[in-house]
mmCIF file as gemmi writes it, N, C-alpha and C atoms, coordinates in Angstrom:
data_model
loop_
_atom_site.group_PDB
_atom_site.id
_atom_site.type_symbol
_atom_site.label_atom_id
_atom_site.label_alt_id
_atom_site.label_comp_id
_atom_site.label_asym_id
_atom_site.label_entity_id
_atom_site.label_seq_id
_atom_site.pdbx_PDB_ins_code
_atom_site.Cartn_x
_atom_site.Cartn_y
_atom_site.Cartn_z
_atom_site.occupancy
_atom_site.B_iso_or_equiv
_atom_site.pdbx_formal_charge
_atom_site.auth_seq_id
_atom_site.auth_asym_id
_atom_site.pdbx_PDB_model_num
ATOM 1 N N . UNK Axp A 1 ? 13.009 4.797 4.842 1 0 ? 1 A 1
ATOM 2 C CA . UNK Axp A 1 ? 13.651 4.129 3.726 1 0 ? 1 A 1
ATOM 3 C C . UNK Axp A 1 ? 15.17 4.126 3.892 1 0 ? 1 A 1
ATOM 4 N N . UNK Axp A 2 ? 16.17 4.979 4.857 1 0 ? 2 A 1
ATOM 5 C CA . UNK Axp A 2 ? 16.946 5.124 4.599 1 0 ? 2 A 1
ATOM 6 C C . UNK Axp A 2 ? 17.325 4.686 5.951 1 0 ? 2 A 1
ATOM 7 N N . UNK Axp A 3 ? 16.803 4.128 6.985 1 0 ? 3 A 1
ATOM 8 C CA . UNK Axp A 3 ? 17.433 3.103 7.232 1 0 ? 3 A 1
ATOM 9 C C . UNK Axp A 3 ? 17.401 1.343 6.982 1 0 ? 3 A 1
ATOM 10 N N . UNK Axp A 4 ? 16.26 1.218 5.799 1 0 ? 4 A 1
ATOM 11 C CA . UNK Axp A 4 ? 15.9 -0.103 5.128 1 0 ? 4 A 1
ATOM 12 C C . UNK Axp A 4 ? 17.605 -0.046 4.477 1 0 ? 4 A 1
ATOM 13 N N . UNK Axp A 5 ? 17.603 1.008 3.861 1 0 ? 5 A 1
ATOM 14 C CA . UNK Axp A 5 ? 19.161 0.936 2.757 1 0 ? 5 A 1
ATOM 15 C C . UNK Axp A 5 ? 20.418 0.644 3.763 1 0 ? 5 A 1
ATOM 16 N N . UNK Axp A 6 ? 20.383 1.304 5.067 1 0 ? 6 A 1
ATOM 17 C CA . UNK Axp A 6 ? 21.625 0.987 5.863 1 0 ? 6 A 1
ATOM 18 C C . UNK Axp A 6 ? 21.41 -0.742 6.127 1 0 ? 6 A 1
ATOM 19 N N . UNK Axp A 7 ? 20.28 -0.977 6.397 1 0 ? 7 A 1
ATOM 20 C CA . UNK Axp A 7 ? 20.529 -2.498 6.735 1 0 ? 7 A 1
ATOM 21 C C . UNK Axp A 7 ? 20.805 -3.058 5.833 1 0 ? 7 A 1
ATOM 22 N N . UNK Axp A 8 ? 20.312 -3.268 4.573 1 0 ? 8 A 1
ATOM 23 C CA . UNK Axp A 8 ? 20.013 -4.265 3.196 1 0 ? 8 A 1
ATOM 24 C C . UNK Axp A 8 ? 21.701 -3.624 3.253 1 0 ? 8 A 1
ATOM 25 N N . UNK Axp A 9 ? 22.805 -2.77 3.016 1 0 ? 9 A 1
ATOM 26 C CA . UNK Axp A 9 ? 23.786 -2.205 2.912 1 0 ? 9 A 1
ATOM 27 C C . UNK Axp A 9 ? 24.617 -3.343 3.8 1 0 ? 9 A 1
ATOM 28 N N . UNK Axp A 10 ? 24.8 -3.286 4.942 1 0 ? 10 A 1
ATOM 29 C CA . UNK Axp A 10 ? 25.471 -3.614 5.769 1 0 ? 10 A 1
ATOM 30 C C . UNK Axp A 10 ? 24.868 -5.791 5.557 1 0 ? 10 A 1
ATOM 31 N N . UNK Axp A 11 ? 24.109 -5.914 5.551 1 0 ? 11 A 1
ATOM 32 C CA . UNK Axp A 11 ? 23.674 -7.413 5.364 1 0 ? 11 A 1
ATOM 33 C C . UNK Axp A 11 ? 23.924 -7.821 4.207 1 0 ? 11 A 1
ATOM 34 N N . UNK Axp A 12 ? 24.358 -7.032 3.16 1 0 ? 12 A 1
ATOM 35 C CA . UNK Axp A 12 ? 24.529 -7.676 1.62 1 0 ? 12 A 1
ATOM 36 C C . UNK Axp A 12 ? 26.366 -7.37 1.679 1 0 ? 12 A 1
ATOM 37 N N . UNK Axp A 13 ? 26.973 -6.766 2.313 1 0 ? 13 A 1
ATOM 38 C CA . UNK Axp A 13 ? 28.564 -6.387 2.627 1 0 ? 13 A 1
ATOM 39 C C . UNK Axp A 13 ? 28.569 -8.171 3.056 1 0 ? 13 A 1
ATOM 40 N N . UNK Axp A 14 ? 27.844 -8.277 4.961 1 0 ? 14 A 1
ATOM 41 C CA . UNK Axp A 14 ? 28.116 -9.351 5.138 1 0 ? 14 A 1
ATOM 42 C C . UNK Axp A 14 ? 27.933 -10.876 4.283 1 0 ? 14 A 1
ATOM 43 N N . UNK Axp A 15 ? 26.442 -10.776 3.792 1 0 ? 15 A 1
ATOM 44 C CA . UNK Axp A 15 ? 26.634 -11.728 2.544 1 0 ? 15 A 1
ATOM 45 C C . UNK Axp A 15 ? 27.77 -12.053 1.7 1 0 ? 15 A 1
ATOM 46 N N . UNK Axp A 16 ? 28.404 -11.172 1.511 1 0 ? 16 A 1
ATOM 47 C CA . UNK Axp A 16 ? 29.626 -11.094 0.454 1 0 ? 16 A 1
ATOM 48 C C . UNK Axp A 16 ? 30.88 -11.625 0.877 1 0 ? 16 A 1
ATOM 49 N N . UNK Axp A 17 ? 30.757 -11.37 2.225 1 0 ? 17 A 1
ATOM 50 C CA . UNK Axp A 17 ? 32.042 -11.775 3.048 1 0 ? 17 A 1
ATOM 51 C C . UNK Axp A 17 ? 31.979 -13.397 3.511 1 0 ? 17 A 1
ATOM 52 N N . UNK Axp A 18 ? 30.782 -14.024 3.813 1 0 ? 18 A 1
ATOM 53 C CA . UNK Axp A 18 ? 30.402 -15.133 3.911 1 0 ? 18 A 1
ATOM 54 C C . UNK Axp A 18 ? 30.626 -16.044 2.659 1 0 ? 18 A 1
ATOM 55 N N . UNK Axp A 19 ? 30.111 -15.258 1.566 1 0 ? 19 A 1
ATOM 56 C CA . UNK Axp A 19 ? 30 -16.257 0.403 1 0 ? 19 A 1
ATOM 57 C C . UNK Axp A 19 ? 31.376 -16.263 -0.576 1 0 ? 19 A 1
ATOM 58 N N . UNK Axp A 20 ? 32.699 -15.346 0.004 1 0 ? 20 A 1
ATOM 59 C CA . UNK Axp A 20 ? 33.829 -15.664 -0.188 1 0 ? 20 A 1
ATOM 60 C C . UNK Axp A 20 ? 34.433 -16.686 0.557 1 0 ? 20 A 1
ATOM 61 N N . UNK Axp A 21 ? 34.097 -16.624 2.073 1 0 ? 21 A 1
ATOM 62 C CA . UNK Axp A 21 ? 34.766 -17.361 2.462 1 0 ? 21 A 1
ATOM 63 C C . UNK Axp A 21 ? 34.256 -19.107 2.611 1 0 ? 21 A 1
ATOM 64 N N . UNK Axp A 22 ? 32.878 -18.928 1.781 1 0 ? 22 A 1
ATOM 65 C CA . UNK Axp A 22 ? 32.756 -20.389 1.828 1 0 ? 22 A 1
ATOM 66 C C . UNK Axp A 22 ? 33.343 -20.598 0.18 1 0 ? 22 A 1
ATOM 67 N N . UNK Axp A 23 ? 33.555 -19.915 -0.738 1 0 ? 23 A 1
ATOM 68 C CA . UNK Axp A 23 ? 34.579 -20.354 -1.285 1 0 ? 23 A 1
ATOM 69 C C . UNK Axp A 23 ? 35.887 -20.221 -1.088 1 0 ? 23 A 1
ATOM 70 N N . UNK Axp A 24 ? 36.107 -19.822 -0.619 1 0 ? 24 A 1
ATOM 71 C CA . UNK Axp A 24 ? 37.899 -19.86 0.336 1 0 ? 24 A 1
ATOM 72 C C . UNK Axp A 24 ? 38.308 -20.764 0.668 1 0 ? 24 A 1
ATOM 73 N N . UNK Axp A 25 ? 37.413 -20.943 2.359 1 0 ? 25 A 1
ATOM 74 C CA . UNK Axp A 25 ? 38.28 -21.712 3.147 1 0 ? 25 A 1
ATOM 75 C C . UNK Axp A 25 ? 36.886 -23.07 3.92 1 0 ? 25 A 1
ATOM 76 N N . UNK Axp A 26 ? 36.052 -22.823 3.296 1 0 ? 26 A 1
ATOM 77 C CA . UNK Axp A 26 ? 34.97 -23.99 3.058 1 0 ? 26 A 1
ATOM 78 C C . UNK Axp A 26 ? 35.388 -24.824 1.914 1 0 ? 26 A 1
ATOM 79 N N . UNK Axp A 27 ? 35.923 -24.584 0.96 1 0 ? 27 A 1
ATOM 80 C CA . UNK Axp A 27 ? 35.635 -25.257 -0.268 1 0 ? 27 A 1
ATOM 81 C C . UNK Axp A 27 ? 37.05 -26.07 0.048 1 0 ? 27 A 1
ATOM 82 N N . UNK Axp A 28 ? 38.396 -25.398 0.513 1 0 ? 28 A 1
ATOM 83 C CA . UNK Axp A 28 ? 39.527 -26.054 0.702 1 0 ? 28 A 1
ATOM 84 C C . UNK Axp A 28 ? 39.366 -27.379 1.96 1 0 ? 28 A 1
ATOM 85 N N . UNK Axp A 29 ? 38.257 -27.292 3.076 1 0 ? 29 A 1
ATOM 86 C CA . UNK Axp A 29 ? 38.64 -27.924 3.833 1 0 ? 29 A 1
ATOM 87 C C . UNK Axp A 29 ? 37.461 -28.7 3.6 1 0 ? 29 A 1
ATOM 88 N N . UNK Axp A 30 ? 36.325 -28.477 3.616 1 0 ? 30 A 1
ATOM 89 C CA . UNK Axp A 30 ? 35.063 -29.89 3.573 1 0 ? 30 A 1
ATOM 90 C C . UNK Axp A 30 ? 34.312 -29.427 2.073 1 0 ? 30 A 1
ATOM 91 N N . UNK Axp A 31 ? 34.66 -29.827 0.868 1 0 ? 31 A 1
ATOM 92 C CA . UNK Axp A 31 ? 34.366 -29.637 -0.223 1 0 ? 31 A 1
ATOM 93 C C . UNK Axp A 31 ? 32.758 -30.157 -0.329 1 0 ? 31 A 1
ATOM 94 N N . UNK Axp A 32 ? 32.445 -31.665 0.016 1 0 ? 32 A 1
ATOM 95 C CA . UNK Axp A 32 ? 30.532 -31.271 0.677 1 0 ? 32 A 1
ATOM 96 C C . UNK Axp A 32 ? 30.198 -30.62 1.08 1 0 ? 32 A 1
ATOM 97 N N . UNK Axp A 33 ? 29.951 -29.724 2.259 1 0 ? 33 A 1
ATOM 98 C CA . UNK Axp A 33 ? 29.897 -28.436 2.81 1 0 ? 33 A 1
ATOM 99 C C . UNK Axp A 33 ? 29.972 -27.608 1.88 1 0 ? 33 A 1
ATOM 100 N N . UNK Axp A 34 ? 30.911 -27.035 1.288 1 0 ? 34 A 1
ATOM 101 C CA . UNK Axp A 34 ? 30.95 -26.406 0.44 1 0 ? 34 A 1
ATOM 102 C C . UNK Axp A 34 ? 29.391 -26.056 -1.078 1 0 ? 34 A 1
ATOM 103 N N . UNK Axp A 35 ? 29.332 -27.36 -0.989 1 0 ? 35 A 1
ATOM 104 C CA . UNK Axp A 35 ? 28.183 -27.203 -2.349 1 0 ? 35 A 1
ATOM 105 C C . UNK Axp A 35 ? 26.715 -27.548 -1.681 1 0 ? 35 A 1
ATOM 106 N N . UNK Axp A 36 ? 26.824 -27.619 -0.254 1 0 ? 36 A 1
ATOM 107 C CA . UNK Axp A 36 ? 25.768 -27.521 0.521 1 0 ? 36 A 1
ATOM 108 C C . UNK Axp A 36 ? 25.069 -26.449 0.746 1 0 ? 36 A 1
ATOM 109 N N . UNK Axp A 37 ? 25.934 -25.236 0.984 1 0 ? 37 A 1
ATOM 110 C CA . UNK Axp A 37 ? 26.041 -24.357 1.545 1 0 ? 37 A 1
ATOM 111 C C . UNK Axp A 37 ? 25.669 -23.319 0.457 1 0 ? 37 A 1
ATOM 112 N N . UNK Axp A 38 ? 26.53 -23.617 -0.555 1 0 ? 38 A 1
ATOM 113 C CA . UNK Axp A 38 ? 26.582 -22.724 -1.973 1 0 ? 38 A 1
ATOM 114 C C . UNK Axp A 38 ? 25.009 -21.765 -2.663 1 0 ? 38 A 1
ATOM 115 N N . UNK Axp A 39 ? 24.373 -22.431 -2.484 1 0 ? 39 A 1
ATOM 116 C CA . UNK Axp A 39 ? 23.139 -22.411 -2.627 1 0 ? 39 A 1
ATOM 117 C C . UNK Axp A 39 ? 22.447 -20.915 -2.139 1 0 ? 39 A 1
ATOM 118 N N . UNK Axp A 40 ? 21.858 -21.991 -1.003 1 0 ? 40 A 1
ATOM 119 C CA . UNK Axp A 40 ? 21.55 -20.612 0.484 1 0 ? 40 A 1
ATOM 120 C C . UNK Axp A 40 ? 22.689 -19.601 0.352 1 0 ? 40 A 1
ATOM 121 N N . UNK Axp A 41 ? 23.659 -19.779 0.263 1 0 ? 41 A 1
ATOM 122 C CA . UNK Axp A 41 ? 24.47 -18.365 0.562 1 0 ? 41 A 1
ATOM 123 C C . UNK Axp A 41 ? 24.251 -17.486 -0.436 1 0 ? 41 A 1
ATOM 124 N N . UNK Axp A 42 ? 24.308 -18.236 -1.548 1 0 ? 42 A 1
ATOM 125 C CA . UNK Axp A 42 ? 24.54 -17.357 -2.779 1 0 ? 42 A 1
ATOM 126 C C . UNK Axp A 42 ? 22.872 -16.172 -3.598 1 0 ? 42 A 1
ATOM 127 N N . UNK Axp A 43 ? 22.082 -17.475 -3.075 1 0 ? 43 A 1
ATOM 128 C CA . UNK Axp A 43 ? 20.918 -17.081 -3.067 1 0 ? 43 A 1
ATOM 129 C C . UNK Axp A 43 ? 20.807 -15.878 -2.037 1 0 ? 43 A 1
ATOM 130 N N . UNK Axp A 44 ? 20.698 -15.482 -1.183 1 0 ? 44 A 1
ATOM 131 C CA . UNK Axp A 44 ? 20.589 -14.329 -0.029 1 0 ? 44 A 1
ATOM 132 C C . UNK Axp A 44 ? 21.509 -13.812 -0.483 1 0 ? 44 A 1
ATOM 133 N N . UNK Axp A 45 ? 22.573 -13.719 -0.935 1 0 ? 45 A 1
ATOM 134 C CA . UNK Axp A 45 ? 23.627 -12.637 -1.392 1 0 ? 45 A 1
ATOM 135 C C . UNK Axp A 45 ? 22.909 -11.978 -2.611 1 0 ? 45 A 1
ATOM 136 N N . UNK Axp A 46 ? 22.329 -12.656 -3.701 1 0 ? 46 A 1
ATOM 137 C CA . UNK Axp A 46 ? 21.575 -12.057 -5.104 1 0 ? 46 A 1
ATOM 138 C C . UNK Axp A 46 ? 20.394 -11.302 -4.709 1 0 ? 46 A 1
ATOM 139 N N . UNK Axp A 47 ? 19.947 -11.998 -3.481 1 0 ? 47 A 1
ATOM 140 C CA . UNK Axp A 47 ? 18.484 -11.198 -3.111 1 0 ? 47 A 1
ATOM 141 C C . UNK Axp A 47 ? 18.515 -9.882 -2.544 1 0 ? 47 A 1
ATOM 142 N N . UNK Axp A 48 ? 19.941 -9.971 -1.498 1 0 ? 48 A 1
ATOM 143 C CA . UNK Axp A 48 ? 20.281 -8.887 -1.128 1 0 ? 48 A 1
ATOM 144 C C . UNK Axp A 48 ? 20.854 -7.622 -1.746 1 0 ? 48 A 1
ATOM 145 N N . UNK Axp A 49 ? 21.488 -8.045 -3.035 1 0 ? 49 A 1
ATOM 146 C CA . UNK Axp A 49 ? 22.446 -7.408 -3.774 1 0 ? 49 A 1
ATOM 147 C C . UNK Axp A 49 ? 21.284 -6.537 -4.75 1 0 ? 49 A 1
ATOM 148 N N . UNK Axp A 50 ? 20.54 -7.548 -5.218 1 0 ? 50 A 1
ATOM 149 C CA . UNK Axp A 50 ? 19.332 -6.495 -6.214 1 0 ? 50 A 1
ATOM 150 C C . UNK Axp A 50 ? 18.012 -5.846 -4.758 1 0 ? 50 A 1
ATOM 151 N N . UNK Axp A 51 ? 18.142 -5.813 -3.898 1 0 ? 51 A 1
ATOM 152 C CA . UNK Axp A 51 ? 17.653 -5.012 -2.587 1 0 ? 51 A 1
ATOM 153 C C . UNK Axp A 51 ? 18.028 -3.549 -2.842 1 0 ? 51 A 1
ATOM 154 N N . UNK Axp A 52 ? 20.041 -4.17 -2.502 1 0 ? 52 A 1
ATOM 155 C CA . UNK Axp A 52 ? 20.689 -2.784 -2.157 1 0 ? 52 A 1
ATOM 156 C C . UNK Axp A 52 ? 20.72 -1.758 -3.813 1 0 ? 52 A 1
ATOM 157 N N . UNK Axp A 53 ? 20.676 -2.698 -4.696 1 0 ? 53 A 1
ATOM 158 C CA . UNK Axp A 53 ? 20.437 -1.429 -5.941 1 0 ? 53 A 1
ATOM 159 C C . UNK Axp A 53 ? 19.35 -1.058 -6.249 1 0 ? 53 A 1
ATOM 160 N N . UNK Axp A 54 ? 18.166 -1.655 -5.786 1 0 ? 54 A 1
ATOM 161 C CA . UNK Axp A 54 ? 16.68 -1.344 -6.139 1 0 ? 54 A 1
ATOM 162 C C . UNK Axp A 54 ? 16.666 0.255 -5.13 1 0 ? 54 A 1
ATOM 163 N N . UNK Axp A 55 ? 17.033 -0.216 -3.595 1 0 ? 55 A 1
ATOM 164 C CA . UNK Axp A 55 ? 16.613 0.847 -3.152 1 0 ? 55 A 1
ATOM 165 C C . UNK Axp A 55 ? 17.489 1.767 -2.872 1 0 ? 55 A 1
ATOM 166 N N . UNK Axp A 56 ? 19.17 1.854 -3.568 1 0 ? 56 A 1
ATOM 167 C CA . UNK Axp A 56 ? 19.187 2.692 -3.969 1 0 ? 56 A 1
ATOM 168 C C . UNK Axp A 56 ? 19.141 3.956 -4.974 1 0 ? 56 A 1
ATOM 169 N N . UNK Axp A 57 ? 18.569 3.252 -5.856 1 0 ? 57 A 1
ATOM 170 C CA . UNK Axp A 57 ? 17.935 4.224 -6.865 1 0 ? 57 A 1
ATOM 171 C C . UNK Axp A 57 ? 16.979 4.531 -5.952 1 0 ? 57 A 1
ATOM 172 N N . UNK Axp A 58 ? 16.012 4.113 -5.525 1 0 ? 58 A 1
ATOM 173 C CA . UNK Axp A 58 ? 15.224 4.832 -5.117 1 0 ? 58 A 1
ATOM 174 C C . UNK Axp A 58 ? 15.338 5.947 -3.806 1 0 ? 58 A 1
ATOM 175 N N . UNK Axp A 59 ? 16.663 5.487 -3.237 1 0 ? 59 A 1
ATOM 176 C CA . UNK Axp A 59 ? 16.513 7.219 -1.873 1 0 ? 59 A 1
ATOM 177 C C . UNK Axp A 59 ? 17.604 8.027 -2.876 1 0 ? 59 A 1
ATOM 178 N N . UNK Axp A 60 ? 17.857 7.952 -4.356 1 0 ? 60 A 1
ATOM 179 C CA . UNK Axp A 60 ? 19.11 8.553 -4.513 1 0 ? 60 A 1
ATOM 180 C C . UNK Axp A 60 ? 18.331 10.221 -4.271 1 0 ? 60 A 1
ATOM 181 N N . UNK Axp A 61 ? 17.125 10.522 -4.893 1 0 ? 61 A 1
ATOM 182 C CA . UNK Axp A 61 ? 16.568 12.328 -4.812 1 0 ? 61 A 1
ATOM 183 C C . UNK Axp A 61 ? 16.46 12.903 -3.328 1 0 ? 61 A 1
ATOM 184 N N . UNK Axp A 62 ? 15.814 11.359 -1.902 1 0 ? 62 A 1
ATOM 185 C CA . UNK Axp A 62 ? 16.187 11.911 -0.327 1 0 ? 62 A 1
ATOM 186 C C . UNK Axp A 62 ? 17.412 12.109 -0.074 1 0 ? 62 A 1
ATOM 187 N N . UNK Axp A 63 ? 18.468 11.988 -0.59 1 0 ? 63 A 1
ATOM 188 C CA . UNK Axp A 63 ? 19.868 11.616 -0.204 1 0 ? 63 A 1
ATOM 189 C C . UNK Axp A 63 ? 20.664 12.685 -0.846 1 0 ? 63 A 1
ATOM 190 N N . UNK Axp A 64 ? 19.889 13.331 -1.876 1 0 ? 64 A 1
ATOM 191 C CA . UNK Axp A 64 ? 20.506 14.345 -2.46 1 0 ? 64 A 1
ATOM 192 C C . UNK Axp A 64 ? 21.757 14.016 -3.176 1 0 ? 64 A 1
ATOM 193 N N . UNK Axp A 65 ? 22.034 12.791 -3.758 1 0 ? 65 A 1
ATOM 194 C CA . UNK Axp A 65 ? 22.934 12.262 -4.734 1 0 ? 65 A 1
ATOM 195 C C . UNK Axp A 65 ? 23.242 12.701 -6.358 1 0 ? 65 A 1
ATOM 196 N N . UNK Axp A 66 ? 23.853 13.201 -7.219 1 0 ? 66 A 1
ATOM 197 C CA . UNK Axp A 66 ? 24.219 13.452 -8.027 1 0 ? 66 A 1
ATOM 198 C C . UNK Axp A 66 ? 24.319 12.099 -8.675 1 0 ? 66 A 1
ATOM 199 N N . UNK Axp A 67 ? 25.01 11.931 -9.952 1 0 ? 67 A 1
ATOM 200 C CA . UNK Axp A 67 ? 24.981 10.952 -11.161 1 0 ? 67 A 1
ATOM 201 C C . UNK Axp A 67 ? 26.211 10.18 -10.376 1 0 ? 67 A 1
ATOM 202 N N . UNK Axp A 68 ? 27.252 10.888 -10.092 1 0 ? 68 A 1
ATOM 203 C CA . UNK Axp A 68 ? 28.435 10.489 -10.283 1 0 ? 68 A 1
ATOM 204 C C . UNK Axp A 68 ? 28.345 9.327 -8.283 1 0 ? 68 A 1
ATOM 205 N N . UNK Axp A 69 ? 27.904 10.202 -7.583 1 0 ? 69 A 1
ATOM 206 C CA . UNK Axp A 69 ? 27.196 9.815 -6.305 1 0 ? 69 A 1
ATOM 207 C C . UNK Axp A 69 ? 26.591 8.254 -6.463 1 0 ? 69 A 1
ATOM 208 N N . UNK Axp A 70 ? 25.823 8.502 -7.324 1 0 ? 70 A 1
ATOM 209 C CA . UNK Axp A 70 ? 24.984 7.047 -7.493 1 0 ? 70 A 1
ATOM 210 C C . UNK Axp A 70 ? 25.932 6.02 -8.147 1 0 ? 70 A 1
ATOM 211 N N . UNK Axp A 71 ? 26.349 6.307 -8.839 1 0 ? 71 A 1
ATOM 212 C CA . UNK Axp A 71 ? 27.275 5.677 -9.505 1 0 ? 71 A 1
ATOM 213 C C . UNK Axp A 71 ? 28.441 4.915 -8.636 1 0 ? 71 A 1
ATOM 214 N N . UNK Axp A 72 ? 29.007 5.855 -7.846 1 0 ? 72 A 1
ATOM 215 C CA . UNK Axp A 72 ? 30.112 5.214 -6.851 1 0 ? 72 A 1
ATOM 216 C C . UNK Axp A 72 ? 28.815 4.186 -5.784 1 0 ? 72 A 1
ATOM 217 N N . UNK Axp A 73 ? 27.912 4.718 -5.359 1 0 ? 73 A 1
ATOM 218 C CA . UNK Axp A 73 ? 27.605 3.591 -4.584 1 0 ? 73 A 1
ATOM 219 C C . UNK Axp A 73 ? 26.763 2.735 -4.792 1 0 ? 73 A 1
ATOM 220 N N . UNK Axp A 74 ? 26.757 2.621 -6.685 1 0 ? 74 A 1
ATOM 221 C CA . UNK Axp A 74 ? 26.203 1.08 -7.18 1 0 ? 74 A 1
ATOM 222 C C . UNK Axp A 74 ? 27.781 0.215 -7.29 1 0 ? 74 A 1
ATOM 223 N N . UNK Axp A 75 ? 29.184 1.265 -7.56 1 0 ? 75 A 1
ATOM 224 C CA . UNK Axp A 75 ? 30.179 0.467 -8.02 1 0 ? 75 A 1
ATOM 225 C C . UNK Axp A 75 ? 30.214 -0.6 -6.711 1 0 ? 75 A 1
ATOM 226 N N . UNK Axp A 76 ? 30.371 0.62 -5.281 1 0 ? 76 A 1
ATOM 227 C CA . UNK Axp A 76 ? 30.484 -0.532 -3.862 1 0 ? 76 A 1
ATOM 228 C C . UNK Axp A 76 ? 30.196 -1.647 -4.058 1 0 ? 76 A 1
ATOM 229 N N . UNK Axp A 77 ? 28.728 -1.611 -4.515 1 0 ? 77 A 1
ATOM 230 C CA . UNK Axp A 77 ? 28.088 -2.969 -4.324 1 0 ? 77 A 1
ATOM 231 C C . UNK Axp A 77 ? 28.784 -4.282 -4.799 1 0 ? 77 A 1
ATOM 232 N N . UNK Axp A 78 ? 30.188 -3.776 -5.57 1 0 ? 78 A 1
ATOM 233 C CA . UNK Axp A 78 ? 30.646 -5.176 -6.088 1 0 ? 78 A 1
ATOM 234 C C . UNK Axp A 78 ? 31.821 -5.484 -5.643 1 0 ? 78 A 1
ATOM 235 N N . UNK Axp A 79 ? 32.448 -4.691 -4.54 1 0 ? 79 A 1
ATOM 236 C CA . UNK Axp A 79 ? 33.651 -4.379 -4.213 1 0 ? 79 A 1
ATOM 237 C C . UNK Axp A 79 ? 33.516 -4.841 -2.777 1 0 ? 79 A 1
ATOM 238 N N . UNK Axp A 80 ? 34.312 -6.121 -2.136 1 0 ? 80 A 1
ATOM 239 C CA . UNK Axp A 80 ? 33.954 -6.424 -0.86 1 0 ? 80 A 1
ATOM 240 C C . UNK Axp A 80 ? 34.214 -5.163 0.083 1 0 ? 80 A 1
ATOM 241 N N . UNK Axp A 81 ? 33.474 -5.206 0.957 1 0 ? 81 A 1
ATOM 242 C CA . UNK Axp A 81 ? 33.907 -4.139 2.374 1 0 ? 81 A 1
ATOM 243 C C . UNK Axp A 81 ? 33.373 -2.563 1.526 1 0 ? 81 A 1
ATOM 244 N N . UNK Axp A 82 ? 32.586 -2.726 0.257 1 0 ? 82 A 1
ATOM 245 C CA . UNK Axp A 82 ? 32.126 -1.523 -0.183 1 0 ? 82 A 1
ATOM 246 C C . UNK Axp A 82 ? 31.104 -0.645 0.52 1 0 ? 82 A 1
ATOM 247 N N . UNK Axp A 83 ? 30.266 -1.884 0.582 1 0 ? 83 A 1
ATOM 248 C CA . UNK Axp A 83 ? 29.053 -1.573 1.16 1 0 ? 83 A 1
ATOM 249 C C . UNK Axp A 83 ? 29.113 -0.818 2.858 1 0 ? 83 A 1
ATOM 250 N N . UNK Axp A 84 ? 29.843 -1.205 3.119 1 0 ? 84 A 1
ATOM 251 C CA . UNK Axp A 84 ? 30.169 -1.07 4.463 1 0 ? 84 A 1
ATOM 252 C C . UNK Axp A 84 ? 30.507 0.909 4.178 1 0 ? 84 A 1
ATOM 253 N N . UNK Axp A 85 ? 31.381 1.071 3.643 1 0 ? 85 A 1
ATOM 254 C CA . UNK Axp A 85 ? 31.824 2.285 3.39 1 0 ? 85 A 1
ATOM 255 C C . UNK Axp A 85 ? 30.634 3.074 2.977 1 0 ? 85 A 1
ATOM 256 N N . UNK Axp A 86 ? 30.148 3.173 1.947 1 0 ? 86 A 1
ATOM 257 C CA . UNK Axp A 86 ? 29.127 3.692 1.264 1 0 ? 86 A 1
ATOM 258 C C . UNK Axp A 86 ? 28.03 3.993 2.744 1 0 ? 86 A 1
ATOM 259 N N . UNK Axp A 87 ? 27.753 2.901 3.73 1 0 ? 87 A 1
ATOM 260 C CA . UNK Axp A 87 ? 26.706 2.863 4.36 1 0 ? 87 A 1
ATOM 261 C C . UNK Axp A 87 ? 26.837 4.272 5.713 1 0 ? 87 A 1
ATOM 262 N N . UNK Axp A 88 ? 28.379 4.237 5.593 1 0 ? 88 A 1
ATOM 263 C CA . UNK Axp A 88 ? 29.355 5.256 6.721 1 0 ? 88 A 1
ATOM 264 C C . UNK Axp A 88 ? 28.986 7.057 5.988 1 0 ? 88 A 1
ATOM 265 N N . UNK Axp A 89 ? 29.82 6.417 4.784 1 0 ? 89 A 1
ATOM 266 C CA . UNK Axp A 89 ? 30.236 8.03 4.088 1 0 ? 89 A 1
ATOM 267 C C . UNK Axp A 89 ? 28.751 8.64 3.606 1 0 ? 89 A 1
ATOM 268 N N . UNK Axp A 90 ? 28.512 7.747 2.856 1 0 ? 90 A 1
ATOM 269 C CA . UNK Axp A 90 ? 27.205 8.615 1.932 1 0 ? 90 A 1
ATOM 270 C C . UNK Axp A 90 ? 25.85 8.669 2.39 1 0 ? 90 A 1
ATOM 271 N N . UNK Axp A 91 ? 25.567 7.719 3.11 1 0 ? 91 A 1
ATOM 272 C CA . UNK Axp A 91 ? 24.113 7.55 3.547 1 0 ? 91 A 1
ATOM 273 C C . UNK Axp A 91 ? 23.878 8.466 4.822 1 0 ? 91 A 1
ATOM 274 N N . UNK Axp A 92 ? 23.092 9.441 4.854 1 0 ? 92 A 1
ATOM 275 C CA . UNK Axp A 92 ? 22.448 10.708 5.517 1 0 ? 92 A 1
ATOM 276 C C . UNK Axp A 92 ? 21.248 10.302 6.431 1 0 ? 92 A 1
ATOM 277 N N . UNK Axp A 93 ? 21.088 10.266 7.42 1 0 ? 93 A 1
ATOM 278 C CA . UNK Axp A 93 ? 19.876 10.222 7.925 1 0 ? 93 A 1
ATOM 279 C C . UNK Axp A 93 ? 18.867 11.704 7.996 1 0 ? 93 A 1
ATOM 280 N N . UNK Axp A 94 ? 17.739 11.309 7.438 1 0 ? 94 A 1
ATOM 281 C CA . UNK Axp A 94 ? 16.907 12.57 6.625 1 0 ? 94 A 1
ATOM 282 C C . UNK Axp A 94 ? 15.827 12.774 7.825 1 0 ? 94 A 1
């Protein structure tokens, strides 16, 4: 399970980074593209995003996480380049 969480972790970071920059610098330069794209991206970013909080509630008792623990690495999840961190610092291989 706890390397399902490093991936869904690290693939929902990249989701995030994708689906900024197709509003960034997609939306500034081919605005079709843009609402083409919007969709699929955004969709796999939501799927991924309720992934990475489903399962981490669920390794928080393998992981030996406290309240405050869980808490910082549901905040990641909304914070670009969070996930990435969280996946480094906190996640234990058991």
């Amino acid at each position: 399970m706890t390397n399902l969480f490093k991936f869904i972790a690290i693939s929902e970071g990249i989701s995030y980074l994708v689906l900024f920059a197709n509003m960034l610098i997609v939306k500034a330069l081919n605005p079709p593209l843009y609402k083409t794209l919007l969709f699929p991206i955004g969709m796999a970013h939501g799927v991924l995003f309720i992934g990475y909080v489903i399962v981490a509630f669920v390794i928080t008792k393998r992981q030996n996480w406290n309240i405050k623990e869980l808490f910082i690495v549901q905040l990641a999840s909304l914070l670009p380049f969070g996930t990435f961190y969280i996946e480094k610092k906190f996640v234990k291989n058991v």
